[in-house]
Structure formats: structure tokens, C-alpha cells
N, C-alpha and C positions, 0 to 999 in steps of 0.2 A: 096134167090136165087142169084146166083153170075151172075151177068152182062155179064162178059168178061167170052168167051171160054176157057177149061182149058189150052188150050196150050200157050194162052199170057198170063194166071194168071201165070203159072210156071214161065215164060222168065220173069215175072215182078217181082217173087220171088226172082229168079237168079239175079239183077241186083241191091240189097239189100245187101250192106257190111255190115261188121262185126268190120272192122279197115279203118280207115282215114274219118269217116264220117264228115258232116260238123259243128256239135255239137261238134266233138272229137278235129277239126285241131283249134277251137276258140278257147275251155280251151287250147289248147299244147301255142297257138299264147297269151294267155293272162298270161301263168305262165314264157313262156318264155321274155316276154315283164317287166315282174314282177322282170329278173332277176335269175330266177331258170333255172339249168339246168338237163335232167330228161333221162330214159332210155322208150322207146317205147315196150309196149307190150310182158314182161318178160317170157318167156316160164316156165322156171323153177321156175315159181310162181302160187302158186296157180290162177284160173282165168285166168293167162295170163293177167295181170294190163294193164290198157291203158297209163297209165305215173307213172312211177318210180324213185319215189326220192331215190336212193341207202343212200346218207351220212344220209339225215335226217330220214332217214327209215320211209317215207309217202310213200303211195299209193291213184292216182289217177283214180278212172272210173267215165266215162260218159257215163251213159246207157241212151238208147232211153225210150223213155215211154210206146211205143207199147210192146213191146220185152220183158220189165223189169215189165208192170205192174202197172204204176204208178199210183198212187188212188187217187191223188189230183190233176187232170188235166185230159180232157177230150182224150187225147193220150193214156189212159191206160184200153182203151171201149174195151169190149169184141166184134167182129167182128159179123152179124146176122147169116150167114152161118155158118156150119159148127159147134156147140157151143161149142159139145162133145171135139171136135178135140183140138178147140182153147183150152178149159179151162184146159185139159191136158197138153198141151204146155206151157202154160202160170205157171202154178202150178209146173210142171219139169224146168222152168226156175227161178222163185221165190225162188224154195227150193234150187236150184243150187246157187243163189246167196247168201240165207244165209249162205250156210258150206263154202263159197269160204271166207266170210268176217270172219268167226269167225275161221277158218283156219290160215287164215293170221294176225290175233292180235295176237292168239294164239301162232304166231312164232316173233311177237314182230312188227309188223308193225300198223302204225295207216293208216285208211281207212276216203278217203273223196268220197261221190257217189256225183258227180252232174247232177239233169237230162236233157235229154233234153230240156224240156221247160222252166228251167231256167237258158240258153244261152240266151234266148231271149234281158236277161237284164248283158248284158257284165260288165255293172261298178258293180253290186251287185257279180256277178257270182268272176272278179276279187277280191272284196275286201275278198271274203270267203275265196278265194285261198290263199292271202297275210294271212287272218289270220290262216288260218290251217297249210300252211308252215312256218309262221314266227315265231309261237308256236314249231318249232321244236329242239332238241338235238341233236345235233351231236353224230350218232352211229351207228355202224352196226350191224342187227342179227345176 
């Protein structure tokens, strides 16, 4: 049974971004600290990527753990209310993310997911970064 009344569950949903969260501005602040320079949230790409390396044709997301699922950290718990709801949500959000990722290989781009909970550790989260973009060719799709 949910605690809070529905009308401040909504305004607490409502106040839940989707773009600039504090997970997203570390990796943007740690690739750019890195040296790389990237395009923010590509409409014309599948997903709508949260950093886009056009030259080296890398793409970056940082998905939350709730949102995304994540199964190896306890951020990615199925909530007790509600189960039906949630597990639909969470299974349309899963399967969205695989055709978004195999989409976008598909059109020649390499894909790095980092999740939220490992921001926690900025110098690992950094050197991932350094090495998935420093692995890259110069090319355009």
C-alpha cells in the first residue's frame, strides 16, 4: 500500500527527468574533462542518445536503474504496490531498450550503457569512458 496520497505520488512522478539528471551531467562532466567533445540527446537517433560522439560514431546512455531494470543492484527492485503495473512498465521499457541498441549498431554506431550506480565510482566510470572512446575510428554513418 502506498504511503503518500495519490495526488503527491503524481507531483513526485512529475518531478522525475528524463534529461540532465545528476548521473547524466557526471559522465557528460567526466568525457568532457577527458577531452571529448559530444552532441546532447540526438532526436534523429534512435533513443534520443544522451551523448553523441558524431566523429567517432560512439554513443553514450546513462540509464537510471529503476527505469532501466537494473539486476545487479538493488535500484532495479520491483516497487510492492502496484506489481501488475510496474512489471509491464519495466518489460515495455527493457524491450524498448534492446531494439534502440541493436538499431543503432545496426546503422554502424557502437553503444556504451553506463548505470546509474556506477557514477558512484567516477575514476572507474572515467577510465571506461577513456577506453570505449579512445578505442575509436574516425567515421561517419
Amino acid at each position: 500500500m502506498d504511503t503518500i496520497d495519490p495526488g503527491r505520488r503524481s507531483e513526485n512522478m512529475r518531478q522525475i527527468k528524463s534529461r540532465d539528471t545528476r548521473p547524466e551531467l557526471l559522465v557528460r562532466g567526466l568525457a568532457h574533462s577527458l577531452g571529448y567533445r559530444f552532441r546532447l540527446h540526438r532526436r534523429d537517433l534512435p533513443g534520443s542518445p544522451d551523448l553523441v560522439f558524431v566523429r567517432l560514431c560512439k554513443i553514450i546512455f546513462v540509464h537510471g536503474c529503476f527505469w532501466h531494470q537494473h539486476s545487479k543492484c538493488a535500484g532495479g527492485r520491483l516497487p510492492r504496490s502496484r506489481k501488475a503495473y510496474w512489471r509491464a512498465k519495466f518489460l515495455r521499457n527493457t524491450r524498448r531498450d534492446k531494439t534502440v541498441m541493436k538499431e543503432l549498431r545496426r546503422l554502424g554506431w557502437s553503444v556504451l550503457v553506463i548505470w546509474e550506480c556506477e557514477t558512484l565510482n567516477q575514476s572507474r566510470v572515467k577510465r571506461r569512458i577513456d577506453r570505449f572512446l579512445g578505442r575509436a575510428r574516425l567515421r561517419r554513418p
